[in-house]
C-alpha positions as CSV (number, residue, x, y, z in Angstrom):
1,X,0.2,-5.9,-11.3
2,X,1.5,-8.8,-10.0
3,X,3.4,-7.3,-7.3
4,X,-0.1,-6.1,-5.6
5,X,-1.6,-9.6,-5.6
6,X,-0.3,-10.7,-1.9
7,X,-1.5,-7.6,-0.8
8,X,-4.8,-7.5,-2.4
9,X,-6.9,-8.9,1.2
10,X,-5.5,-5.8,2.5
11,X,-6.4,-3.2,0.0
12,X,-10.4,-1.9,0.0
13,X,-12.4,0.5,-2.1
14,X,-14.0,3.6,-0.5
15,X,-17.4,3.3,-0.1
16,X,-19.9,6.0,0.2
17,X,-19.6,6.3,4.0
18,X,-15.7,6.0,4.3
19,X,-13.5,9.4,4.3
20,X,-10.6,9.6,2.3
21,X,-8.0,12.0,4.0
22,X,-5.6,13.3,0.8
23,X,-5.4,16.7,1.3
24,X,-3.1,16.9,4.2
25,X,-0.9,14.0,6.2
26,X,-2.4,12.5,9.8
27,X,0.4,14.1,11.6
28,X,1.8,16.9,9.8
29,X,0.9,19.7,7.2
30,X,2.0,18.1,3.9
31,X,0.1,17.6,1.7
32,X,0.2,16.8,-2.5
33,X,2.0,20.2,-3.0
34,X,4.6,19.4,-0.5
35,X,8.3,18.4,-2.3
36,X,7.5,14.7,-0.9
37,X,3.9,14.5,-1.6
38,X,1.6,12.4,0.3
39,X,1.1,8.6,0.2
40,X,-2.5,7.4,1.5
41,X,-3.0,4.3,2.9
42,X,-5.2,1.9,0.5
43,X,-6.8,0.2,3.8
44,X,-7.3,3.2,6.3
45,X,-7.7,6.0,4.0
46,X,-5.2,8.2,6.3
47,X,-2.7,10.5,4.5
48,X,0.7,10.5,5.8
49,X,3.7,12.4,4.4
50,X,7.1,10.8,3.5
51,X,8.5,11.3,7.0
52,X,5.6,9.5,8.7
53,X,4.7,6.9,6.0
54,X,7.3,4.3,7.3
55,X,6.4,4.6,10.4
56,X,2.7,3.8,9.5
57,X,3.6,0.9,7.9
58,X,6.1,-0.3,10.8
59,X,3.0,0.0,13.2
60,X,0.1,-1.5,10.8
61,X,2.2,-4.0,8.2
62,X,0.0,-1.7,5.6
63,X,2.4,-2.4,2.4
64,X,-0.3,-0.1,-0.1
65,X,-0.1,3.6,-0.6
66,X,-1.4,5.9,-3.0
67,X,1.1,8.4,-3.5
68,X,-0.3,11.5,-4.6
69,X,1.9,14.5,-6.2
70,X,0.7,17.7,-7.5
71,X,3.5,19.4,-10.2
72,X,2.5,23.2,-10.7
73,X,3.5,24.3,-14.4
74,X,3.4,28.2,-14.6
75,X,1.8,28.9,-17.6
């Protein structure tokens, strides 16, 4: 928790007009079922997969990401 606290000005909660892309990254087809997942931006709301996340935060200083990961257990 106390690792978020610098960071906190930067972080926002959806509201009900804001869309929340975490179904597939900004600038490729991954997605939560891709090996590396997808980390979404806690200020934007843009998805990006592992390749592209650095370079998100490189251009935007956005140090918060959701990362979302889907496991698949065969039943």
């Amino acid at each position: 928790g106390e690792l978020l606290v610098p960071h906190m000005p930067t972080i926002r909660v959806p509201r009900s007009g804001d869309r929340v892309y975490k179904n597939e990254c900004a600038f490729s087809y991954d997605s939560p079922n891709s090996e590396g997942g997808l980390y979404v931006c806690m200020n934007t709301f843009l998805a990006f997969g592992r390749e592209h996340v650095e370079r998100h935060f490189r251009k935007t200083g956005q140090s918060v990401y959701m990362h979302l990961k889907r496991h698949v257990r065969e039943i």
